[in-house]
C-alpha positions as CSV (number, residue, x, y, z in Angstrom):
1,X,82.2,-2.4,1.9
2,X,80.2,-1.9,-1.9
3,X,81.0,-5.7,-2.5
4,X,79.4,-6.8,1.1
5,X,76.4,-4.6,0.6
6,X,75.5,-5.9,-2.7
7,X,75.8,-9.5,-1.1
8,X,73.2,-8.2,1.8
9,X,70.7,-6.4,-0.6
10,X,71.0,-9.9,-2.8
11,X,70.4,-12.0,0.3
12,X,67.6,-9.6,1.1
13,X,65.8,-10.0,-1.9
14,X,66.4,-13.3,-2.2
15,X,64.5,-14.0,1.4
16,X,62.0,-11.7,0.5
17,X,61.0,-13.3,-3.0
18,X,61.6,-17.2,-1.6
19,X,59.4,-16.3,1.6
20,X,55.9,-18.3,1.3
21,X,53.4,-15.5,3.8
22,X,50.5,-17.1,5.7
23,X,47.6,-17.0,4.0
24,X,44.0,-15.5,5.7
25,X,42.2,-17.3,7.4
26,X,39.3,-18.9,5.2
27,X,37.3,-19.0,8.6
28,X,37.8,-15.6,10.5
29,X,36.5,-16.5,14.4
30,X,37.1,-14.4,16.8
31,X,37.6,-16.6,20.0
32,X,37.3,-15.9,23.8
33,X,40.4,-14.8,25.4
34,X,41.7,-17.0,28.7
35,X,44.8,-16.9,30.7
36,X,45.3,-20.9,29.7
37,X,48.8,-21.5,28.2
38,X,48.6,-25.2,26.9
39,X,49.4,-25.2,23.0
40,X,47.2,-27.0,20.7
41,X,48.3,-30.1,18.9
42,X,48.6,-29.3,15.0
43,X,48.4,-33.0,13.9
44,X,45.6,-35.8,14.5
45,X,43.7,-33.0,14.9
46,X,39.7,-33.1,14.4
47,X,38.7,-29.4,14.5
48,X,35.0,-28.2,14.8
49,X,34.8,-24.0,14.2
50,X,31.8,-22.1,15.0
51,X,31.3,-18.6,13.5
52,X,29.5,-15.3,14.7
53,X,26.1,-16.9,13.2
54,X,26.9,-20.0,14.7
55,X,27.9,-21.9,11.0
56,X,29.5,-25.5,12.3
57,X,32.3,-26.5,10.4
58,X,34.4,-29.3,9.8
59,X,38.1,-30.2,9.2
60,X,40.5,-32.4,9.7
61,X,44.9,-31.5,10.4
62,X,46.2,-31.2,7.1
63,X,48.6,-33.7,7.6
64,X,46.2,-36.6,8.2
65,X,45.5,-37.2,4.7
66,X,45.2,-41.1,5.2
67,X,42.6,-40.5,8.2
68,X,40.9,-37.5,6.1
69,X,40.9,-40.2,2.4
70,X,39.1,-42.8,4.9
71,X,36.5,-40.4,6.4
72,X,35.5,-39.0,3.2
73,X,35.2,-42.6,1.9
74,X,32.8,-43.3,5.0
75,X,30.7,-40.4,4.4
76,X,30.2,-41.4,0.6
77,X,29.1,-44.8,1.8
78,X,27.1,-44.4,4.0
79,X,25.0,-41.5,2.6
80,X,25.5,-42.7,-1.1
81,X,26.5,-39.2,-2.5
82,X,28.0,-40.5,-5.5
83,X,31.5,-38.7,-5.2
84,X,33.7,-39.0,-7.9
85,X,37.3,-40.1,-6.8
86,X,38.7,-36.7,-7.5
87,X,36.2,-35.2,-5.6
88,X,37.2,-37.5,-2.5
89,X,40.6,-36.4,-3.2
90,X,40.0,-33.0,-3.3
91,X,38.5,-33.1,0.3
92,X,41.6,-35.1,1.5
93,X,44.5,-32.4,-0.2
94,X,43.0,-29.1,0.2
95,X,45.1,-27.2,2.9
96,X,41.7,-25.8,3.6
97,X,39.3,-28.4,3.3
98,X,36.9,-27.5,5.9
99,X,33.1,-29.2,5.4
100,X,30.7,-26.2,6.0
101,X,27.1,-27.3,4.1
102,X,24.8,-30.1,4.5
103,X,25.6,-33.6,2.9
104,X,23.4,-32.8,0.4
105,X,25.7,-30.1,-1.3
106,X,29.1,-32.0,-0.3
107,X,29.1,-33.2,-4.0
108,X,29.0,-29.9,-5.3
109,X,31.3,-28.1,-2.9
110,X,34.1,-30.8,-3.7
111,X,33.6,-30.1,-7.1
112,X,35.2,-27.0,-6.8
113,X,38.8,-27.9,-6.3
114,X,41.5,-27.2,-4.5
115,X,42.9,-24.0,-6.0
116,X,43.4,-21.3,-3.1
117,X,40.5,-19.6,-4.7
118,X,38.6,-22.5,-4.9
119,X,36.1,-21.3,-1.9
120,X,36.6,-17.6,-2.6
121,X,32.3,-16.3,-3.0
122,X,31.2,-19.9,-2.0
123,X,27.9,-19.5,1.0
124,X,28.2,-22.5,3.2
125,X,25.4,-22.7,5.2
126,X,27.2,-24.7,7.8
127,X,26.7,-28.3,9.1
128,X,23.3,-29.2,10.3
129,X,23.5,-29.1,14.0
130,X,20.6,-27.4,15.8
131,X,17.8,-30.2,15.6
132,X,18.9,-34.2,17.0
133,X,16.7,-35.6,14.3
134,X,19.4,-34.1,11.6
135,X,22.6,-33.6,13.3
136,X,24.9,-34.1,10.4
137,X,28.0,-33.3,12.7
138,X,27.0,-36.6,14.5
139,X,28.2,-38.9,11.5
140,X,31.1,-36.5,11.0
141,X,32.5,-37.4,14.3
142,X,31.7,-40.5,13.7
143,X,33.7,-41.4,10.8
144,X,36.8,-39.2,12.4
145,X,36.6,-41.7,15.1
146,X,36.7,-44.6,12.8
147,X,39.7,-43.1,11.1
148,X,42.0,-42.7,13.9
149,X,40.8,-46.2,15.8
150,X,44.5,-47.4,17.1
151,X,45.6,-44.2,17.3
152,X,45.4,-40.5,18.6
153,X,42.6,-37.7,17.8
154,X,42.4,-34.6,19.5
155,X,39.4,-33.2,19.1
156,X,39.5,-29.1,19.3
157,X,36.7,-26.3,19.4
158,X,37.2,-23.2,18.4
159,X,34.3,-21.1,19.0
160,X,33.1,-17.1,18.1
161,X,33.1,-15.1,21.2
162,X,29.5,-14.6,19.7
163,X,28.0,-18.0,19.2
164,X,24.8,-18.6,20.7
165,X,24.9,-21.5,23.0
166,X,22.1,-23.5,20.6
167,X,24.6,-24.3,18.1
168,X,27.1,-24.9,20.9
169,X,25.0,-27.4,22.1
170,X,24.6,-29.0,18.9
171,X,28.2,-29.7,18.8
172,X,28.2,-31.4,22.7
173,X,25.4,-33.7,21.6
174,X,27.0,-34.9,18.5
175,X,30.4,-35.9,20.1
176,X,28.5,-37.6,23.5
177,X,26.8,-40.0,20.5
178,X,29.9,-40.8,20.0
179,X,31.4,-41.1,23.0
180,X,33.5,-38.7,22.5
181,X,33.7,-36.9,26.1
182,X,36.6,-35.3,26.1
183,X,37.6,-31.9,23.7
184,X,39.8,-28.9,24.1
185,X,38.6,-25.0,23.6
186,X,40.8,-23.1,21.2
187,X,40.6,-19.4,23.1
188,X,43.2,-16.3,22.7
189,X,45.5,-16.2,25.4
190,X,45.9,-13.2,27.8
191,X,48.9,-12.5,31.1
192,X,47.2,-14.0,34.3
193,X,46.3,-11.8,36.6
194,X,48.9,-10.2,38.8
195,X,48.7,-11.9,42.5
196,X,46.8,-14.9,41.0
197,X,47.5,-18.5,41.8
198,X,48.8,-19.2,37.8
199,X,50.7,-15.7,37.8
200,X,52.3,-16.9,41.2
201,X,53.4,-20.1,39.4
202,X,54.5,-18.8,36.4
203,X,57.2,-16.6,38.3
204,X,57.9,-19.5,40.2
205,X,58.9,-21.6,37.7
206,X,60.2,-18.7,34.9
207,X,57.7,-19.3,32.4
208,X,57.0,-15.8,30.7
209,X,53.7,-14.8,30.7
210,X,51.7,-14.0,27.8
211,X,52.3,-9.9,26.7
């Protein structure tokens, strides 16, 4: 019994030590709740968060660094900001490269790195949204969809419960210049209803409803 519990507090510690925790979330949105129970892609993923004060930001699935190398290449182009390849790089590596400030201080934001405190103190101002005549998100969108031509791109929302509906609207109008019609809400799921048509189906079918 002494010989086997050594083994389990050295197992134990072992776990505990080797276990890599979820970091915070860099973006902390608190999103509508819904009784929806599709689950989100986590690749080819194009993902456009909007905070409390209705900030835009922009990322791309971590695991799409080809697609996230050739949008940051597109972006460099075609608003000649001069980005260094390592900055480019650090865009296309950093697990969590969201794009949160106007072109105009992408230079400087890549600068940074990609340490996990790289961001830590950093202000973004968010993506310029609100006014048509400089809706930055526009040629965001844009060079997403040139990335992943031939291939899939989910394109995913995930809104404050608090966002005003101006920057909301922002958003919309930046993926219809696109063409891009079609995009999925990220919300907090919640049990359906008792006596509802989805609770009815659910028990039908013995899917377990969400606690």
């Amino acid at each position: 019994m002494t010989a086997m519990c050594d083994v389990a507090f050295l197992l134990l510690s072992f776990f505990i030590l080797a276990t890599k925790f979820k970091p915070p979330e860099a973006l902390s949105v608190t999103t509508p709740s819904s009784v929806y129970t599709k689950i989100a892609a986590e690749t080819n993923v194009v993902l456009i968060t909007l905070d409390k004060q209705g900030r835009v930001f922009f990322s791309v699935s971590d695991k799409n660094v080809p697609e996230k190398d050739e949008i940051i290449n597109t972006i460099n182009t075609q608003h000649n900001l001069g980005l260094t390849k390592q900055e480019m790089n650090n865009f296309s590596h950093n697990p969590t490269g969201y794009v949160g400030v106007p072109f105009t201080q992408l230079k400087a934001l890549l600068d940074r790195g990609v340490a996990p405190d790289a961001l830590k103190g950093v202000n973004m101002p968010g993506i310029p949204t609100v006014d048509s005549t400089n809706n930055e998100l526009r040629d965001w969108v844009a060079a997403a969809v040139g990335a992943f031509q031939g291939g899939k791109m989910f394109i995913l929302v995930k809104g404050d419960d608090a966002a005003t509906y101006p920057a909301f609207s922002g958003v919309v109008w930046a993926f219809k210049k696109n063409d891009q019609l079609k995009f999925q809400l990220i919300t907090s799921p919640i049990a359906a209803p008792p006596g509802s048509e989805l609770y009815n189906s659910q028990i039908k079918s013995g899917v377990k409803s969400v606690e």
